[in-house]
N, C-alpha and C positions, 0 to 999 in steps of 0.2 A: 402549494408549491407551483405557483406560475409560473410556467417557462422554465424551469429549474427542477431535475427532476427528484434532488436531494435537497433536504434541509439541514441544518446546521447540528442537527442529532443524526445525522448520518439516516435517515428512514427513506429508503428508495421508492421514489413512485411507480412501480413495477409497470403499470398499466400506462401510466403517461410515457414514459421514455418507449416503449415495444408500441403507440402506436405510433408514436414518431419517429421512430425506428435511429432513435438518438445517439448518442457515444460521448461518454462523461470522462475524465481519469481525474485520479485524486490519489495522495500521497498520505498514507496513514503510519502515522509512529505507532510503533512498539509499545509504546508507553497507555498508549490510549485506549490497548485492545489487554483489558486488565486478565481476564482469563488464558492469552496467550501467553502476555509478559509472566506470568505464575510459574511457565514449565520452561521458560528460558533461563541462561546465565545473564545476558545483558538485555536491557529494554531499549538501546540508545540506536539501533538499529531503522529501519520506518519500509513497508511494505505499497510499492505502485501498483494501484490497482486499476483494471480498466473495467468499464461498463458498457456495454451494446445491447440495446432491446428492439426485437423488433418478435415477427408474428409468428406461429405455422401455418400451415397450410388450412389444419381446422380455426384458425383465427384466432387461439391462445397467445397469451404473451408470453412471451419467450426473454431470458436475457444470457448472453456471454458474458461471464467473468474471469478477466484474467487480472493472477496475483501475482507479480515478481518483486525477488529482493532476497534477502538473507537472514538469517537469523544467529542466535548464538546459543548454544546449545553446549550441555557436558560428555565428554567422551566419558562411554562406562566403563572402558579399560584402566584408563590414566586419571580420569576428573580434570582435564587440562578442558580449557576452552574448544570445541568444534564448531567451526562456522558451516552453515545448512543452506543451501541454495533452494529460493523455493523459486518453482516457476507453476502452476496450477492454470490448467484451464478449464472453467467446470460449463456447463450449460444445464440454466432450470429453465424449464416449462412449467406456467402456471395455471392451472384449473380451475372452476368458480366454484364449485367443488368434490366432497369426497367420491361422491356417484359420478363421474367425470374423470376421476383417476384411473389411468387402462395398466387391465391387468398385467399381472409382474411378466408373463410368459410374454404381453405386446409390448412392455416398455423396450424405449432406444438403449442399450447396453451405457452410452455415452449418454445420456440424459437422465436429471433426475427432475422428479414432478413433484413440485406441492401445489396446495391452495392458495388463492390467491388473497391476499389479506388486505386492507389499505394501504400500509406500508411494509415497509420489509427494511429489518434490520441490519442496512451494510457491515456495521462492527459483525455483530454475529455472525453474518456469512464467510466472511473473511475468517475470525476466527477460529471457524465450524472446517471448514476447507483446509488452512494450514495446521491445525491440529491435528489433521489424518492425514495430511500427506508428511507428517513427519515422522520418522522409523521409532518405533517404540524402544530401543535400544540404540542411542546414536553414539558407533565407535568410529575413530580414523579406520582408515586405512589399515590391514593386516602389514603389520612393521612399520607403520607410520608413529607410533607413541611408544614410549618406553613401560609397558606398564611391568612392575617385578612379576617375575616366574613365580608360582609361587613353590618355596622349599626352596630356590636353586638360589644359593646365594646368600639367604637371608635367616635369618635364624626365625625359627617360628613358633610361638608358642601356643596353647590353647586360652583360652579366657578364663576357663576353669584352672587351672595351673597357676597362671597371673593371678587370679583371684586366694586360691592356696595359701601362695607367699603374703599375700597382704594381711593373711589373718594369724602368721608366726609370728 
């Protein structure tokens, strides 16, 4: 990766871009980040991400990632389309390794730490990121979707009851 601190697999040079204390951005579809695209309504969406490395103070490489854009998601109320605003800003620190990981009571509350590997899988981070930051049950708005009451209005039957009649 000369001079570049991504290759065309998306594998971040962790190490080369924090000591040049670099700044990348790149524009990822939907489409490309296949374990995301799984828990969406639509893939046609594409995710800007930006990249900053540089050091701490113990001379670890450090990088800022920030993820914006939106996604498409099913409200559980209605199953109508919900559009998701992601805005994510994460910061890892890297270590050479596991003996170098500081304890959970010294870690930065805002910081997460791993080992530092040759490369580092941008799809993955990305989709490791906006997978948690999206609500495990994503509804509109309280009166934003019509979803039915349920009893009020509509006639309701059991499955067993439905199932009954089909065997008269």
């Amino acid at each position: 990766m000369p001079n570049d601190p991504i290759d065309r697999e998306f594998r971040l040079d962790v190490a080369a871009i924090a000591r040049e204390r670099g700044t990348f951005e790149l524009k990822l579809p939907i489409a490309e980040l296949p374990r995301l695209a799984g828990t969406l309504s639509s893939d046609a969406c594409e995710l800007a991400v930006q990249v900053t490395g540089d050091t701490t103070r113990r001379r670890e490489p450090r990088i800022t990632c920030i993820i914006r854009g939106s996604v498409v998601t099913d409200c559980q109320r209605c199953l109508e389309p919900l559009q998701q605003r992601i805005d994510i800003r994460s910061q890892l620190v890297f270590v050479a390794d596991e003996t170098r990981l500081p304890a959970v009571e010294d870690e930065e509350p805002e910081v997460d730490y791993l080992v530092l590997e040759a490369a580092l899988d941008l799809r993955e981070l990305v989709q490791d990121e906006v997978i948690l930051a999206l609500p495990v049950a994503p509804a509109h708005a309280p009166g934003a979707c019509q979803a039915p009451a349920s009893g009020v209005g509509t006639e309701s039957r059991s499955a067993f009851a439905t199932l009954a009649r089909c065997t008269e």
